[in-house]
MARZAFI-908213 format. One line per 3 residues: number of its first residue (from 0); for each residue z, y, x of C-alpha. Coordinates in steps of 0.02 Angstrom, whole numbers, plus 50000, padded with zeros to 5 digits. Last residue first. Example, Ala and Ser with C-alpha at 12.3 -4.5 7.8 and 13.67 -1.06 7.14 Angstrom:
2
1> 50357,49947,50684 | 50390,49775,50615
END
This chain:
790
789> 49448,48685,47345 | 49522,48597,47199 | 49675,48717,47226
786> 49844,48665,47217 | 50000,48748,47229 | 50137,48658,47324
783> 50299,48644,47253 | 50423,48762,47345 | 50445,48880,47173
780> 50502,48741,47064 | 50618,48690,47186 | 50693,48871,47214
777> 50709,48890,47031 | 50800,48715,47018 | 50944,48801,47138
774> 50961,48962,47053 | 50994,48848,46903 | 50858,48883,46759
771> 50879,48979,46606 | 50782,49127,46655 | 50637,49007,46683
768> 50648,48954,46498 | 50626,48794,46490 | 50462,48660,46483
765> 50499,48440,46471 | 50484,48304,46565 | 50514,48377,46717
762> 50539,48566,46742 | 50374,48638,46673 | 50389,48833,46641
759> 50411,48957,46525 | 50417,49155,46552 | 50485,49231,46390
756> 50632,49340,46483 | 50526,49389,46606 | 50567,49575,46646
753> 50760,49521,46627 | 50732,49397,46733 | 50704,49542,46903
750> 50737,49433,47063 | 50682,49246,46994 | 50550,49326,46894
747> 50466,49399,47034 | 50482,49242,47147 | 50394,49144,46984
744> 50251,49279,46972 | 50198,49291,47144 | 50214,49106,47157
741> 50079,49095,47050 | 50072,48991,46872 | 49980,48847,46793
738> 50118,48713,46809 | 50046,48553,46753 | 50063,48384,46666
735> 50045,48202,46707 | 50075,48042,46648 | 50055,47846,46675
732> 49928,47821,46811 | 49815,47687,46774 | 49686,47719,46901
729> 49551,47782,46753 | 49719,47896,46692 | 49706,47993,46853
726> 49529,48006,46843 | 49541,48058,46659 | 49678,48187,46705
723> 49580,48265,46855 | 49388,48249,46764 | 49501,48360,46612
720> 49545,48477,46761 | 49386,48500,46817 | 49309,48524,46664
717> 49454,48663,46613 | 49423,48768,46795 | 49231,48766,46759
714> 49240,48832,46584 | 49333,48999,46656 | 49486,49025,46728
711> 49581,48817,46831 | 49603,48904,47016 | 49639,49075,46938
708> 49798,48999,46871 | 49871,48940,47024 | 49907,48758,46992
705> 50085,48660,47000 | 50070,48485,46977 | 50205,48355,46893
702> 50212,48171,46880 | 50320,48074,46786 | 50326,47906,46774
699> 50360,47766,46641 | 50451,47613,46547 | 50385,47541,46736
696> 50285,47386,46784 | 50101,47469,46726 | 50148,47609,46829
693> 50111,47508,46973 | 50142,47621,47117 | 49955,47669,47220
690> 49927,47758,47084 | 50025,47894,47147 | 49951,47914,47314
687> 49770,47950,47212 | 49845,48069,47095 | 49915,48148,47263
684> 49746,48164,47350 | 49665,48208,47192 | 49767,48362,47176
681> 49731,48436,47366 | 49776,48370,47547 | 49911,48464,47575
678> 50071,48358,47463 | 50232,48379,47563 | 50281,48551,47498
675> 50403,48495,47384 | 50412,48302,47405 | 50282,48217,47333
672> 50294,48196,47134 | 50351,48033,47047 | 50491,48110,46956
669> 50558,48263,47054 | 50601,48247,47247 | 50762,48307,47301
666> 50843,48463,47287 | 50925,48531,47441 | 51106,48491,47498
663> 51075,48458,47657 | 50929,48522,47741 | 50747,48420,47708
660> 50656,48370,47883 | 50589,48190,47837 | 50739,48102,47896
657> 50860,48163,47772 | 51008,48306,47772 | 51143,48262,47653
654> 51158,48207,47479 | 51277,48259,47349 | 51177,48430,47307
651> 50992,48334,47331 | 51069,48216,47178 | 51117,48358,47070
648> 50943,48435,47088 | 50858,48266,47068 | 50949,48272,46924
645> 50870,48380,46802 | 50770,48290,46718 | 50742,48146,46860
642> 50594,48010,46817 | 50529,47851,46854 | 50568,47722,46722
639> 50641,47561,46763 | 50661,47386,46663 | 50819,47287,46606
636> 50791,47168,46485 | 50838,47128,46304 | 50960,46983,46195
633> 51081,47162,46178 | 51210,47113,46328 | 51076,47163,46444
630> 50977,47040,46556 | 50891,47068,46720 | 50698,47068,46710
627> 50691,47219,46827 | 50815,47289,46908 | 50821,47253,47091
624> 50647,47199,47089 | 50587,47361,47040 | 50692,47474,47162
621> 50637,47362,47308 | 50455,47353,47258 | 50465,47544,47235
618> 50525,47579,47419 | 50363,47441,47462 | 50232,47548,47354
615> 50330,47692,47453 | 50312,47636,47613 | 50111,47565,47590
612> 50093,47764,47530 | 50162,47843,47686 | 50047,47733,47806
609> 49894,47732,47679 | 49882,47934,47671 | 49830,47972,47499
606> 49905,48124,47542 | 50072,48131,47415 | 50172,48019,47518
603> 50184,48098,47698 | 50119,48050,47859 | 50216,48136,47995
600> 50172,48288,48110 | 50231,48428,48014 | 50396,48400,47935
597> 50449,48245,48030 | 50401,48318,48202 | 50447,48496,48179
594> 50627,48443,48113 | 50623,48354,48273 | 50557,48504,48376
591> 50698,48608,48286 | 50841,48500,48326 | 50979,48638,48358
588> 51013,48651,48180 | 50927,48505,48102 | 51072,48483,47966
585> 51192,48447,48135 | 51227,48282,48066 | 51064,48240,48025
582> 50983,48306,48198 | 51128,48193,48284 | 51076,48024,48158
579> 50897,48064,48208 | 50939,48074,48425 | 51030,47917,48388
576> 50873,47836,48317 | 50784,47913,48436 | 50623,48020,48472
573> 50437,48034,48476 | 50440,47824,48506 | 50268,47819,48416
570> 50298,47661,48313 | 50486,47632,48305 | 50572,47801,48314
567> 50408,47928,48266 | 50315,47814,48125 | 50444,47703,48060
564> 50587,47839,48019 | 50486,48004,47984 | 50408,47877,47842
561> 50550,47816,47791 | 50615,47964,47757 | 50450,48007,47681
558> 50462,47882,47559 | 50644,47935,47503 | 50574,48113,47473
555> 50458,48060,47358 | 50533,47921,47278 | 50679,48040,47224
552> 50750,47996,47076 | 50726,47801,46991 | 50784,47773,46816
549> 50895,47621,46740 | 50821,47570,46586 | 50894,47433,46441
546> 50759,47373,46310 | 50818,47284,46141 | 50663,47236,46054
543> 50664,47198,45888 | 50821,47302,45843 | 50977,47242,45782
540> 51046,47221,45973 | 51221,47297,45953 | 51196,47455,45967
537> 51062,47442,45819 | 51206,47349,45713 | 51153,47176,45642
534> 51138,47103,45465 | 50951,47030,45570 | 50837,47070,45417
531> 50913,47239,45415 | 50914,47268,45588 | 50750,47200,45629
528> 50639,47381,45596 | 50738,47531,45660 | 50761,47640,45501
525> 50929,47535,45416 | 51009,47547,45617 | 51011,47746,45624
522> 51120,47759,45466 | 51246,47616,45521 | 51269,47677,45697
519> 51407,47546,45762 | 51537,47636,45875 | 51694,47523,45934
516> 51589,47349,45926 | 51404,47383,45998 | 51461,47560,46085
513> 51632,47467,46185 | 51489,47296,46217 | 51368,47412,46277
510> 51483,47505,46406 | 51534,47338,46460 | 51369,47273,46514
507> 51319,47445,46571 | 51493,47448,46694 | 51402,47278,46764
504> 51232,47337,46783 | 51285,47492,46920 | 51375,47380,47008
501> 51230,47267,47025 | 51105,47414,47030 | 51224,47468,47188
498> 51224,47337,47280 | 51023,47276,47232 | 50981,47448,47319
495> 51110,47406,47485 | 51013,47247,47503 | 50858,47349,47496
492> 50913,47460,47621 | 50963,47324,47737 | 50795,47244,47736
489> 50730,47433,47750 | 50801,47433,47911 | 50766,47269,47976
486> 50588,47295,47949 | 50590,47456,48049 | 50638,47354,48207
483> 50799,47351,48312 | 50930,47402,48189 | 51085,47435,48274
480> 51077,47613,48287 | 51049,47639,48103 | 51230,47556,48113
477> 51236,47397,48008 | 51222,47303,47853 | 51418,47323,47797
474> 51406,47343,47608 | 51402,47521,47534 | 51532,47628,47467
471> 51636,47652,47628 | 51700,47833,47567 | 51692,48008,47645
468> 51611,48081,47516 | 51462,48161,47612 | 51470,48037,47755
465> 51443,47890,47626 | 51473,47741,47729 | 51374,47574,47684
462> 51329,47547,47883 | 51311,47742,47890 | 51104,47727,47902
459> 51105,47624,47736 | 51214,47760,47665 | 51084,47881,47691
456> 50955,47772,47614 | 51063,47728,47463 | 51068,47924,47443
453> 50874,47955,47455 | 50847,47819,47307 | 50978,47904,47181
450> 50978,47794,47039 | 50988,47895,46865 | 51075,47816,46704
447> 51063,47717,46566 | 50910,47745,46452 | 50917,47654,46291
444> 50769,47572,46238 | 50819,47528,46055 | 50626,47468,45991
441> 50560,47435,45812 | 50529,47611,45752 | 50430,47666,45870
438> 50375,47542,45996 | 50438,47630,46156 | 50382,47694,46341
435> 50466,47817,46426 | 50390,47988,46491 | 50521,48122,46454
432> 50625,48116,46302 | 50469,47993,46173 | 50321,47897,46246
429> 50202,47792,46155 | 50223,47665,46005 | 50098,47608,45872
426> 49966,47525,45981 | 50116,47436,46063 | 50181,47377,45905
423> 49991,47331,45849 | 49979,47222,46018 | 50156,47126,46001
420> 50272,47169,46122 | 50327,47073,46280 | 50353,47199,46432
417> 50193,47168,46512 | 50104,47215,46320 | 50228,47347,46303
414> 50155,47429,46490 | 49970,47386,46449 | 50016,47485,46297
411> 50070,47636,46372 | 49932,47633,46513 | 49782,47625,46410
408> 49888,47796,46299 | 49878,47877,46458 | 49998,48020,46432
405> 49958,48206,46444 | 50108,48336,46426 | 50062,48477,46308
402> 50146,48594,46370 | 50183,48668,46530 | 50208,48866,46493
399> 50044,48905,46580 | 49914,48950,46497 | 49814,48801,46588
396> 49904,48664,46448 | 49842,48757,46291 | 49660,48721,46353
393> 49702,48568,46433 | 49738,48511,46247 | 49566,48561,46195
390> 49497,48477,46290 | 49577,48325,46277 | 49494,48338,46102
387> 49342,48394,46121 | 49313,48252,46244 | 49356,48142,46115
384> 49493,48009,46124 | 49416,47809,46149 | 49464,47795,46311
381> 49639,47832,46278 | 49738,47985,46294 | 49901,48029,46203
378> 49937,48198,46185 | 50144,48280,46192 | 50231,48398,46146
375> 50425,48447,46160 | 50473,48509,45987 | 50571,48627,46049
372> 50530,48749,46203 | 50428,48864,46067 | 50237,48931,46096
369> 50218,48928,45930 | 50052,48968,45930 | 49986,48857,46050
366> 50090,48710,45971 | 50018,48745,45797 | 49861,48735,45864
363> 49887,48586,45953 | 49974,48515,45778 | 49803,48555,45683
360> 49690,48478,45800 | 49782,48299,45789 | 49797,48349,45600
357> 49639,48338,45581 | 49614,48146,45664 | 49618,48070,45840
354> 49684,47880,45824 | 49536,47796,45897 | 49533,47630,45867
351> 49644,47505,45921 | 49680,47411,45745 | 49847,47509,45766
348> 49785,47663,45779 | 49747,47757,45944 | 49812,47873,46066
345> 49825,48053,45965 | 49992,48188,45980 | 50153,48095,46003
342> 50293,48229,45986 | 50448,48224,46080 | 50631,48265,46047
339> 50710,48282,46205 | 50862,48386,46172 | 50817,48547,46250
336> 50971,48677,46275 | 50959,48628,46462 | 51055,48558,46605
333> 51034,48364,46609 | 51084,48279,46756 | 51192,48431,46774
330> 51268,48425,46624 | 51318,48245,46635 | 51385,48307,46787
327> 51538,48410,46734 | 51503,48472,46562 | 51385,48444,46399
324> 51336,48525,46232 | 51222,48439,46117 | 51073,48492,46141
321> 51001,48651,46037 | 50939,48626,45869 | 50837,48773,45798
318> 50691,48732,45907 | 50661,48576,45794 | 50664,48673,45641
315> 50553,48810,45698 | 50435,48683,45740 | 50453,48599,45560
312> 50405,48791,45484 | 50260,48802,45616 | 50201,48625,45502
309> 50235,48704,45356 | 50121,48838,45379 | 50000,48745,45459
306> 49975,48639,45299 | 49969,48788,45205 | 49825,48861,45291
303> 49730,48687,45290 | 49740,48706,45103 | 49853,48600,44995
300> 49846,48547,44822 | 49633,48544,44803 | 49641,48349,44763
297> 49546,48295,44910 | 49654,48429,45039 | 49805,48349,44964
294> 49745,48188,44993 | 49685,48199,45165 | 49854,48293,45235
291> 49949,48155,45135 | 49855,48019,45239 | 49862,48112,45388
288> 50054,48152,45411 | 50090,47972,45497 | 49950,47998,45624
285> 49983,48161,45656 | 50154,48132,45697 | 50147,47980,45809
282> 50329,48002,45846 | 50456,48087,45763 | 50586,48098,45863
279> 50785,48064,45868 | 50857,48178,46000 | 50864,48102,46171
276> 51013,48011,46202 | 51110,48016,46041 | 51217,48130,45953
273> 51281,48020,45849 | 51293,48033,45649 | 51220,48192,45652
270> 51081,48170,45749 | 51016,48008,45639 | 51034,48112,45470
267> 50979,48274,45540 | 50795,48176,45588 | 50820,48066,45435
264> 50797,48230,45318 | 50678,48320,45422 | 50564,48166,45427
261> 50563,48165,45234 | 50552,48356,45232 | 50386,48328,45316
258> 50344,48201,45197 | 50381,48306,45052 | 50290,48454,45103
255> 50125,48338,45140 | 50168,48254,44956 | 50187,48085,44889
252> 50346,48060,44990 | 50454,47882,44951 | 50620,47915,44861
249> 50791,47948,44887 | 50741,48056,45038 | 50676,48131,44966
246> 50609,48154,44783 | 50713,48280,44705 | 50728,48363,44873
243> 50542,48421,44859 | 50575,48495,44677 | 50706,48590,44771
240> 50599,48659,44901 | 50464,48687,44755 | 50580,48800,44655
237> 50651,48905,44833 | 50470,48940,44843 | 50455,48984,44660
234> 50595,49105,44676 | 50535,49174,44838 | 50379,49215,44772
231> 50453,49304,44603 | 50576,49404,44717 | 50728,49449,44637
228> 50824,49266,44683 | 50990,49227,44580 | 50912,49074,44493
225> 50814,49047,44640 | 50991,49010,44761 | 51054,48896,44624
222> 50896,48783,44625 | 50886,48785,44823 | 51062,48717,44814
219> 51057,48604,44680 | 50911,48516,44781 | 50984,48552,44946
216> 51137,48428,44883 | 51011,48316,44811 | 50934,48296,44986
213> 51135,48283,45055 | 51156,48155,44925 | 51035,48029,44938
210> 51058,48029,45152 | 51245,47966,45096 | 51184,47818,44960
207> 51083,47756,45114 | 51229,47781,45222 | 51350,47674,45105
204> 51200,47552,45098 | 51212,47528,45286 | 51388,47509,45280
201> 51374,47347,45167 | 51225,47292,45278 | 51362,47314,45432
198> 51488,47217,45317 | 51379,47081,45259 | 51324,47039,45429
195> 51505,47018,45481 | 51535,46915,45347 | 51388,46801,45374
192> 51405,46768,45574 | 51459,46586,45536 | 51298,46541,45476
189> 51309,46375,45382 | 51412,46405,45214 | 51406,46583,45215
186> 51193,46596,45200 | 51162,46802,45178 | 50988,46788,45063
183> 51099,46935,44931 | 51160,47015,45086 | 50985,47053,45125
180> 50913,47061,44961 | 51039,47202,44931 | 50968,47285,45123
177> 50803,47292,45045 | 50856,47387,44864 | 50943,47484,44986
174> 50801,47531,45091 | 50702,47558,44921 | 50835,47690,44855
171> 50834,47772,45035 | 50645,47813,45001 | 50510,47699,45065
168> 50325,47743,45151 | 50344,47878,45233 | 50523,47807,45308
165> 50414,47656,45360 | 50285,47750,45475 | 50382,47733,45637
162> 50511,47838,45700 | 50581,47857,45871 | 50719,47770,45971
159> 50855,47817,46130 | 50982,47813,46031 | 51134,47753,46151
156> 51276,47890,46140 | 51345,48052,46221 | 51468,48108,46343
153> 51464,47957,46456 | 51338,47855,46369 | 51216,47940,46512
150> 51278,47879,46658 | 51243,47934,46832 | 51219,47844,46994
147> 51241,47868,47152 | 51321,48027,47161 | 51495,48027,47223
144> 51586,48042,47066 | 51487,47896,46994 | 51487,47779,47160
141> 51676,47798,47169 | 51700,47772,46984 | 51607,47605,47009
138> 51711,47534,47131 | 51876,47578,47056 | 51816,47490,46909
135> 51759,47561,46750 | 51862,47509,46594 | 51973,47666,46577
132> 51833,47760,46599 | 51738,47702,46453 | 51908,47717,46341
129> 51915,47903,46380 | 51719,47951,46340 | 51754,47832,46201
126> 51871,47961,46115 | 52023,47900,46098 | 52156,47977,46214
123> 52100,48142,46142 | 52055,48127,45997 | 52191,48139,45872
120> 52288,48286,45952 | 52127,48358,46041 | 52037,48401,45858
117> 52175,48447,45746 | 52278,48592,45846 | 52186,48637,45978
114> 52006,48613,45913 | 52059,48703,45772 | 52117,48853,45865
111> 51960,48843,45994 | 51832,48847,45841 | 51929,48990,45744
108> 51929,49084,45932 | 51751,49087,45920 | 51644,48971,46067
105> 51488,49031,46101 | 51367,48912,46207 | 51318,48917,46367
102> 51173,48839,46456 | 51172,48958,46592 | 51296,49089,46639
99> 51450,48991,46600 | 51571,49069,46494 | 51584,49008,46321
96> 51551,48825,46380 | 51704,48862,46524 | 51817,48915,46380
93> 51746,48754,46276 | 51778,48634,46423 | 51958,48724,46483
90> 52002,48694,46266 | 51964,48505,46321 | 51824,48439,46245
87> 51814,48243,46143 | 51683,48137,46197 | 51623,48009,46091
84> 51729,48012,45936 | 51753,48213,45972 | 51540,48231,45931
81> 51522,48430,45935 | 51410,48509,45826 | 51290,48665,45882
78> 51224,48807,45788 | 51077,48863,45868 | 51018,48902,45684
75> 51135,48871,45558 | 51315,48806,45513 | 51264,48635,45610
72> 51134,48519,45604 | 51033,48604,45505 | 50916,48575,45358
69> 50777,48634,45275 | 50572,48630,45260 | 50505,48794,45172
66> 50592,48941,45267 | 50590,49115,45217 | 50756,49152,45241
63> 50851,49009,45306 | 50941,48883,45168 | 51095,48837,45262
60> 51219,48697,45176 | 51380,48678,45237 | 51430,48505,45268
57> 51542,48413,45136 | 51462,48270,45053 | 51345,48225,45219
54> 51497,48214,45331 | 51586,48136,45204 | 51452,47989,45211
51> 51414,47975,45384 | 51635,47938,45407 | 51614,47819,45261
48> 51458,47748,45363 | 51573,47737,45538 | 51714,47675,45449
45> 51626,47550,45366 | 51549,47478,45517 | 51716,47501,45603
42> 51793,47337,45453 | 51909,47459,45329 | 52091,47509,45313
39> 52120,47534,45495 | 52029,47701,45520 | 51983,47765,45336
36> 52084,47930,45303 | 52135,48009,45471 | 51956,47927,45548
33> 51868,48028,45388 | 51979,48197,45411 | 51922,48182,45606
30> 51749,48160,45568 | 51734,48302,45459 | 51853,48416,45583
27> 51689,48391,45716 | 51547,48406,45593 | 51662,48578,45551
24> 51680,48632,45751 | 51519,48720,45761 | 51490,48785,45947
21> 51351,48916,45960 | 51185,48963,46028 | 51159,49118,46037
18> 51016,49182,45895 | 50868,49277,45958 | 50764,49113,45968
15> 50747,49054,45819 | 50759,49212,45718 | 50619,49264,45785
12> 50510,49108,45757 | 50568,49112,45586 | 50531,49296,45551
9> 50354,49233,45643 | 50328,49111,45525 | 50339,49207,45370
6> 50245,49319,45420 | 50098,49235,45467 | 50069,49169,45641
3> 49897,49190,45702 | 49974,49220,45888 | 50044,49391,45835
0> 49943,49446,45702
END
């Protein structure tokens, strides 16, 4: 059978992904009937879990054929909600959704009638997308439209977070029991916070009560469908779904079915109430599954067969919810149907051992044969993790579609330790989205935006002009003919950095305080460990560690700016300053020998070149110590992550030519990579370059490399890239993960997609579908260098 699936599974898998993805206005009218009947009667908190609550009372129920775990978001598979409270669409939005040639989404006539009639009237001037803007200074708009920075709680909310093991380990009836003793301990005569703990706890119980009734809901549901089922199978399947929704989420699993629907259960829970940045995610998977895994194979209830089964039935789940949908350039920061969720595969347990079990092996099986964009994968490596193991995860990783991911579990928790965690929270976290660093369950780390690097170096050379907008954005450091050494240069670039950070910092500070007392998530808060004990709102610093990330794009190309910069104007004298700023302004046309000279003749990051490396070890300093340790409004930090999505194409399309030879308009640098084509020395060359950067300092990095797939056949080819990864992990590096494809292949898929409509391939942090790609992030992909170990 096709991959091992069995039938079952691969109707599911089919469905999955032949069904367009769709706009579902009814979480949408929901909300709006709850706001039209609750705002200004009741506290927000209350609003926001009455609002949970009739969203969970009156959804439509979808039981798939086949399926064994259930729930969806929306209507049904691909079937997308829309979040007006936070951003509400314009009818030109959903026409332009409906149209666009990637990422689209089909919008009926129904949807765009009731959108235009109940949605826009009530939403329109209220939606927080609206009452962000209207806050943001003059200052910072300019730097957002021109492409400095980006900001994620633009069009959708804080939420960054990832489960722990409490919710397999408690129903809803226990987390309201525990949220009673709460308010019960609540202290009015000396803390004069009590009545505004009381009311979030209040709300929280209202969502606890809500979560009850959508599993009872499928219950009655599942029931009423067998009672009219033919098929004796089916009828007892449909039997045992409800049986499962008897018991969660109001109470604790004691099955491997039921904890799976558990997790199912909050995951639709949290992304319905917001949809937050990334999707809520499971995280160490295997590890919280195990126990129920071992005791159902004990007791002769569950075979390994099974256990796959419902496993591929999760993954079908998963790749049933597309991301929310998004315009303007929160799109493209971000322009794919993936939302992020992200599986933590192995690491270690919390006593530090090895945390490599069954159903470690079991989910990278189930991830080979699914072969499915959603759940993004992950495997932790430590130390302590098998060689069969990590193995085995290369294995799956050299087909070619780009996952699993590989994270240095070492690195993770040398990162939460820096960062102020306790040692078993950091043993229990990992990474969730694209590489950052979290202690599920206990941890809000909310990412805020991109930084473009390259830009603030352009505008540097402008004395704080942007010459693509046309505005003075910058401060006044000077001319980049005025600067008479190299180390007055990047003294004014890193003034211009801490600029923009500082503008950047102050529209977070008030975006948090509009999310922490205007949109309170109730539901989300009672499963992030603090916020009960503390009567306080996860967006509003509930959570034991409140962790606030800006994220650096383009290192790559930024270094070898500076680079092109030091060694041919002020060490080798091959040219100018003014003869630079001329070949920028022309985009190189007419400067061939210096384009010649930067591209060819420079040291570039990537090489394990010390020139080009000390530069960007410096270029990070500057981006570190701007952010780091600065406070949020949530009693956390600010820290950085390395990493683009899709933005370093945005970026490269608001930026103009750059020292080191790339034309105007181009994509940057991805993540921590070298610049496209930069990197000629060979794979441990640039694994050796990126270590240089303390990844310990960061929430995380991403590294990608691109690999011919002939270079890694046979048992050879895995060995050396497992020696690769562990070397790479040895120097702490933070994460990695590969492209194992040709150029051949990706040029012919580019000119004929419909001949490779399944091809997948790594983009950032997470795989696509080639076909889906911008014109413009095809290119990129194809101009990364393809190594050989040769």
């Amino acid at each position: 059978m096709e991959r091992g699936m069995n039938e079952r599974i691969r109707q599911l898998r089919k469905q999955s992904l032949s069904v367009e993805p769709s706009i579902s206005i009814e979480r949408a009218l929901l909300v709006t009937e709850a706001y039209e009947k609750y705002a200004g009667t009741v506290e927000t908190p209350i609003l926001r879990a009455l609002t949970f609550k009739h969203i969970m009372e009156n959804k439509t129920l979808c039981i798939n054929d086949g399926e064994l775990i259930v729930g969806e978001k929306g209507e049904g598979p691909q079937s997308a909600p829309t979040f007006p409270e936070l951003c509400c669409h314009t009818l030109e939005d959903l026409d332009i959704m409906h149209r666009r040639e990637k990422i689209s989404f089909k919008v009926s006539e129904k949807v765009k009638q009731i959108q235009a009639e109940r949605i826009i009237p009530y939403w329109q001037e209220r939606s927080l997308r609206q009452i962000i803007l209207r806050h943001m200074t003059p200052e910072w708009k300019d730097c957002y439209n021109a492409g400095i920075f980006t900001e994620f709680m633009e069009q959708r909310s804080p939420g960054h977070t990832v489960a722990d093991g409490k919710i397999y380990q408690k129903g809803f009836l226990d987390f309201k029991q525990e949220i009673q003793q709460a308010i019960d301990n609540l202290d009015f005569l000396e803390d004069e916070q009590a009545y505004e703990k009381k009311v979030q706890l209040q709300a929280m119980q209202i969502c606890c009560d809500a979560i009850i009734t959508l599993g009872q809901r499928y219950a009655a549901y599942a029931r009423e469908l067998a009672a009219r089922e033919t098929n004796p199978q089916r009828r007892e399947e449909l039997l045992a779904i409800a049986a499962n929704c008897d018991v969660v989420p109001a109470h604790r699993p004691t099955t491997f079915a039921q904890a799976i629907q558990m997790y199912w259960f909050v995951h639709i829970g949290v992304t319905s109430e917001l949809n937050n940045w990334d999707a809520f995610s499971p995280g160490r998977l295997d590890q919280h599954l195990y126990p129920f895994y071992k005791k159902g194979i004990e007791e002769g209830t569950l075979t390994r067969e099974q256990a796959k089964e419902l496993l591929e039935c999760l993954w079908v789940k998963f790749n049933n919810q597309p991301a929310p949908p998004k315009v303007g350039i929160t799109l493209k920061e971000s322009g794919t149907y993936t939302d992020f969720a992200n599986l933590n595969t192995g690491g270690v347990k919390p006593d530090g051992s090895d945390g490599v079990n069954e159903v470690s092996y079991l989910i990278l099986d189930v991830m080979d044969e699914m072969k499915l964009l959603q759940p993004s994968s992950n495997v932790q490596i430590s130390r302590k993790t098998p060689h069969r193991f990590i193995k085995r995860a290369l294995e799956i990783a050299r087909k070619g579609w780009g996952q699993p991911a590989l994270y240095n579990t070492d690195a993770i928790i040398q990162e939460m330790l820096r960062a102020g965690k306790d040692i078993v929270d950091a043993r229990e976290g990992g990474a969730s989205g694209c590489v950052e660093t979290g202690a599920f369950g206990k941890e809000a780390y909310i990412l805020t935006g991109y930084f473009n690097l390259p830009k603030i170096l352009e505008i540097t050379l402008h004395n704080g002009f942007d010459p693509v907008s046309g505005k003075q954005l910058g401060l006044t450091t000077g001319y980049a003919t005025d600067y008479q050494s190299y180390q007055e240069l990047f003294k004014a670039f890193q003034q211009q950095v801490n600029h923009f950070v500082e503008i950047k910092i102050k529209g977070n500070h008030v975006i948090e305080r509009i999310y922490a007392t205007q949109m309170p998530c109730p539901f989300l808060s009672i499963i992030i460990s603090d916020c009960i004990q503390k009567g306080m709102d996860y967006n509003a610093g509930g959570a034991r560690y409140n962790t606030s990330y800006i994220q650096g794009v383009g290192i790559g190309t930024l270094t070898d700016s500076l680079s092109a910069i030091k060694y041919n104007v002020f060490e080798h004298k091959k040219f100018t300053m003014q003869e630079l700023m001329q070949a920028l302004k022309a985009n190189f046309v007419g400067y061939e020998r210096i384009r010649h000279l930067v591209l060819n003749k420079t040291p570039k990051y990537g090489n394990d070149d010390d020139f080009a490396d000390d530069i960007m070890v410096a270029a990070f300093n500057a981006f570190y110590n701007a952010v780091n340790g600065r406070k949020n409004r949530k009693g956390g930090t600010y820290r950085i992550d390395m990493l683009p999505t899709t933005c370093h194409v945005y970026f490269g399309s608001v930026t103009g030519a750059t020292p080191n030879g790339r034309l105007a308009g181009k994509p940057l640098s991805e993540g921590i990579s070298p610049e496209q084509g930069a990197d000629r020395q060979g794979p441990t060359a640039v694994i050796k370059s990126a270590a240089k950067m303390d990844h310990l300092r960061t929430g995380g990095t991403l590294l990608n490399q691109k690999f011919n797939p002939s270079v890694l056949a046979g048992e050879e080819g895995l060995e050396k890239l497992v020696s690769l990864v562990r070397t790479y992990f040895n120097l702490d590096g933070h994460h990695i993960q590969f492209n194992v494809i040709d150029r051949k292949t990706l040029l012919a898929a580019q000119e004929r997609p419909e001949e490779y409509k399944d091809l997948i391939v790594r983009v950032a942090g997470y795989s696509d579908l080639f076909h889906n790609l911008t014109k413009e992030l095809q290119d990129e992909i194809i101009e990364r260098t393809e190594h050989s170990f040769c």
